[in-house]
C-alpha positions in Angstrom: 22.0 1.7 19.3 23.6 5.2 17.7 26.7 5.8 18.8 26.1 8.9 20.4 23.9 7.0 22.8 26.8 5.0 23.9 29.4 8.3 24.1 26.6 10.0 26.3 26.4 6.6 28.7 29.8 4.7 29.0 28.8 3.7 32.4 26.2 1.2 30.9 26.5 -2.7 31.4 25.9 -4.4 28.3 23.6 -7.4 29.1 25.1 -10.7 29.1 22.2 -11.8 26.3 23.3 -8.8 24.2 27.3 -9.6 24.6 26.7 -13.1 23.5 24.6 -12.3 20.3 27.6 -10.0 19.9 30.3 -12.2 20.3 28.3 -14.7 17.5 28.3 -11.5 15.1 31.6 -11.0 15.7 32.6 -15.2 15.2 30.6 -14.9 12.1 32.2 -11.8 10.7 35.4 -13.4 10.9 34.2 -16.4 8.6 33.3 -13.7 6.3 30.1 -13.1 6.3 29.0 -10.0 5.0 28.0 -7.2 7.6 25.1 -6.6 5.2 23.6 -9.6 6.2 24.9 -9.7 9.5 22.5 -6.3 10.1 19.6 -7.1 7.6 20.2 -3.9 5.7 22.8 -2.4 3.4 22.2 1.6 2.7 22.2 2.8 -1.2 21.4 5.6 -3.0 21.0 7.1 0.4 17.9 4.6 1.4 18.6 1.4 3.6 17.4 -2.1 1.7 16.7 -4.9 3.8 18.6 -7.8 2.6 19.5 -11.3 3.4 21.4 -14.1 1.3 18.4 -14.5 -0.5 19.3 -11.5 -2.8 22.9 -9.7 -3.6 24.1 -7.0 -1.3 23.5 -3.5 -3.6 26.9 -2.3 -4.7 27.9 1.1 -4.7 29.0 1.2 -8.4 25.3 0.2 -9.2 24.7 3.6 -8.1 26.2 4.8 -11.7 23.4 2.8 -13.3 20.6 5.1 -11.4 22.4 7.9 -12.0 22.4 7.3 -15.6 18.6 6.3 -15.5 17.5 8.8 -13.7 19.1 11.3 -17.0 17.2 9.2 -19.3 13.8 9.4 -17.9 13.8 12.7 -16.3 12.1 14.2 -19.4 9.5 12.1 -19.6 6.2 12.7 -18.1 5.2 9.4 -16.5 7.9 7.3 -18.1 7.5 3.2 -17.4 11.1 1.5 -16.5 11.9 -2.1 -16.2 14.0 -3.4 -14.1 15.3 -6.7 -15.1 16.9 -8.7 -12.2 15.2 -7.1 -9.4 16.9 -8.8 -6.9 16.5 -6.4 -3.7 14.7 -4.0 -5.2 17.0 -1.9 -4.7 17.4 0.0 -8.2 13.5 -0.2 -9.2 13.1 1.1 -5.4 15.5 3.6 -5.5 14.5 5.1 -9.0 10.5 5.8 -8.2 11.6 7.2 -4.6 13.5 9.8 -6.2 11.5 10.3 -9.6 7.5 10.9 -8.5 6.7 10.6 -12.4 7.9 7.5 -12.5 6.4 3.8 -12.3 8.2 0.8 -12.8 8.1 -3.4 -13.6 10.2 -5.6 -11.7 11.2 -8.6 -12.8 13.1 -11.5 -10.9 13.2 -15.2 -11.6 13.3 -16.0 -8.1 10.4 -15.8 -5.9 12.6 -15.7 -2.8 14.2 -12.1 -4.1 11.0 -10.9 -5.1 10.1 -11.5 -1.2 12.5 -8.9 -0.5 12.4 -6.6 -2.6 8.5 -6.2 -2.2 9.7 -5.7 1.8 11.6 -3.1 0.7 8.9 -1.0 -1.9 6.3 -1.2 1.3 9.1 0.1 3.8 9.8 3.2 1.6 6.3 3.6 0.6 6.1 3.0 -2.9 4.6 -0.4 -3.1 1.9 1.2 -5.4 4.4 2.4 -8.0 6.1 -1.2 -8.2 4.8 -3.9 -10.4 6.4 -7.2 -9.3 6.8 -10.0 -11.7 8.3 -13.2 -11.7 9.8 -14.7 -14.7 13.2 -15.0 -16.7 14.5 -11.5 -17.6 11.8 -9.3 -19.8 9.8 -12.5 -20.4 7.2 -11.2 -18.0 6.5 -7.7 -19.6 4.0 -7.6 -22.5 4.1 -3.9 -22.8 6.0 -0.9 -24.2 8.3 0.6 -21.8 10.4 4.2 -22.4 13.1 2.5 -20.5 14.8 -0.8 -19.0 18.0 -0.9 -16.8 19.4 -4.0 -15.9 22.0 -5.0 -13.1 22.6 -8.4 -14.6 25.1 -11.3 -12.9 28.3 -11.0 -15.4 30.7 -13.0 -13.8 32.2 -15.4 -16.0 32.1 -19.2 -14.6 35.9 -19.4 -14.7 36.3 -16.4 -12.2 33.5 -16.8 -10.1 35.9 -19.0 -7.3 38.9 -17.4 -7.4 36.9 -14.4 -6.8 34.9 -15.3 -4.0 37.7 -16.4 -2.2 37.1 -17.2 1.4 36.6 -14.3 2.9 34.6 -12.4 0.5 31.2 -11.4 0.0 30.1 -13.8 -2.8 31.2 -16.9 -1.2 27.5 -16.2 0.5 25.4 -14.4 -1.8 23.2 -16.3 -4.2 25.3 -17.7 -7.0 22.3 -16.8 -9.6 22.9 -13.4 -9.2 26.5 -13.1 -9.7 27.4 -16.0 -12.5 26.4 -15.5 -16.3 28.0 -18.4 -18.5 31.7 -18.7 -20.1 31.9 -15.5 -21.1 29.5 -13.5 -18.4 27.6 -12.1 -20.9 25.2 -15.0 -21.1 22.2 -13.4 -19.4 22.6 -9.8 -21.0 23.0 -11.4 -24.4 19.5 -13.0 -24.2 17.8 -9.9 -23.0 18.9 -7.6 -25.3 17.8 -9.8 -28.1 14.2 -9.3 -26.5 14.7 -6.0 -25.9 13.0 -4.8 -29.5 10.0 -6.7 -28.1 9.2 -4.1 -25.0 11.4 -0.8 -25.9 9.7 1.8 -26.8 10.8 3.7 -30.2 13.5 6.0 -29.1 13.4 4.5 -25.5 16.5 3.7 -23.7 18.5 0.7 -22.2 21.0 0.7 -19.8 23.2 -2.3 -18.2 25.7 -2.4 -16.0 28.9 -4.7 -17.2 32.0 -5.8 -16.0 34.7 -3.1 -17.1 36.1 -5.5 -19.8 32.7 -6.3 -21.3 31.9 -3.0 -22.0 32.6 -2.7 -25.6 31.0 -6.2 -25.9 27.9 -4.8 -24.3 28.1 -1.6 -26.7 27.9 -3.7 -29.8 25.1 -6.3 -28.6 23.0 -3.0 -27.8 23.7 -1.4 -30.6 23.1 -4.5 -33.1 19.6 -5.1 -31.4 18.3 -1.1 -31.4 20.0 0.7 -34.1 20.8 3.8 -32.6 23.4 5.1 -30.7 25.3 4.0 -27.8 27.5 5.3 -25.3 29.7 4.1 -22.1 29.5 5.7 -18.6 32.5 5.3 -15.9 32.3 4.6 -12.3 33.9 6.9 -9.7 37.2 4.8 -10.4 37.2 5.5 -14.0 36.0 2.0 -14.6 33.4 1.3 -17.2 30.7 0.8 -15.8 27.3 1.6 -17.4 26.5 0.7 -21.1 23.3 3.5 -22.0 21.3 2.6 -25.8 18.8 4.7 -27.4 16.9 2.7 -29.7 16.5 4.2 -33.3 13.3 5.7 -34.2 12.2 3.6 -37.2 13.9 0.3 -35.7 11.5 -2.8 -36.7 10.3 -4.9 -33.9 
């Protein structure tokens, strides 16, 4: 119910049903539980995503990563993306909304997410414009793409509990999508060494990092493509977005 429905009616009773399922929102908000799930939906890049804890609740600094890839394929006429990690759907959803020329792959290794985020290309119309694939990171993808952005888990193992906490977030999201290895990069590192594979010459790549990895990030990319490379900051002045171009005579 909007709240101007309830400003215009204070006299209104609220059911005893309704106040119950209330009062167990409210009990499970105070375990922690995220409000996200608690709704079904968590709004980004001005479009609500349905979600549950089958996939990670969109953040908004992932909002820097479309940003970024919408620059890099505006020029192109009917550029093909892929989206590595899927998850929701939220950033291959998101990018064809606002970018008609676009089309994009989706890849997630979980068939649950993929559940989800095909929910979410039918709710916002653009089912058509979506290729869904499961598999482990650009494993699924056998063509050329002019672009692939990737929202990775970089959490390192070591962090990942005092982070979550007990009130936090990722004490209920899916573990898979938030922990990469020792060092965090353990999931980025082994797609960009298949990134030659599907890039297109002179295509980009672009993955979101924890600040600190950044520089890590830079150097993988810019081992694997041979061109140039360049770091993007959140609204906090964080780090946020490692962007590649890959060379135009780079082998592979």
């Amino acid at each position: 119910m909007p709240k101007e429905t309830i400003y215009a009616h204070p006299e209104e009773r609220v059911p005893d049903a309704l106040a119950r399922d209330f009062a167990q929102l409210v009990h499970r908000r105070a375990g922690g539980e995220p409000v996200a799930y608690l709704r079904g939906w968590k709004e980004f890049y001005g479009l609500r995503f349905a979600v549950d804890p089958r996939v990670l609740i969109p953040r908004p600094e992932t909002e820097v990563l479309l940003d970024a890839a919408r620059d890099v394929v505006r020029a192109a006429r009917a550029a093909l993306v892929a989206d590595v990690g899927t998850g929701s759907g939220a950033i291959a959803v998101a990018l064809v909304v606002h970018e008609p020329s676009v089309r994009a792959i989706a890849t997630d290794a979980s068939e649950d997410a993929l559940a989800v985020a095909r929910e979410n290309a039918r709710a916002h119309g653009v089912a058509h414009r979506v290729d869904f694939r499961r598999g482990d990171l650009l494993a699924p993808i056998h063509e050329r793409v002019d672009a692939v952005v990737a929202n990775l888990p970089y959490l390192r193992e070591a962090d990942a509990g005092r982070l979550a906490g007990e009130r936090t977030s990722l004490r209920f999201e899916p573990a898979t999508a938030v922990v990469a290895g020792a060092d965090g990069l353990a999931l980025i590192r082994r797609c960009v060494s298949d990134l030659p594979r599907v890039l297109a010459p002179e295509g980009g790549a672009l993955f979101e990092c924890d600040p600190p990895q950044a520089l890590a990030v830079s150097r993988l990319l810019s081992a694997a493509l041979g061109g140039t490379t360049r770091i993007v900051r959140d609204l906090a002045g964080d780090a946020r977005v490692v962007i590649a171009q890959r060379s135009r005579d780079a082998s592979g």
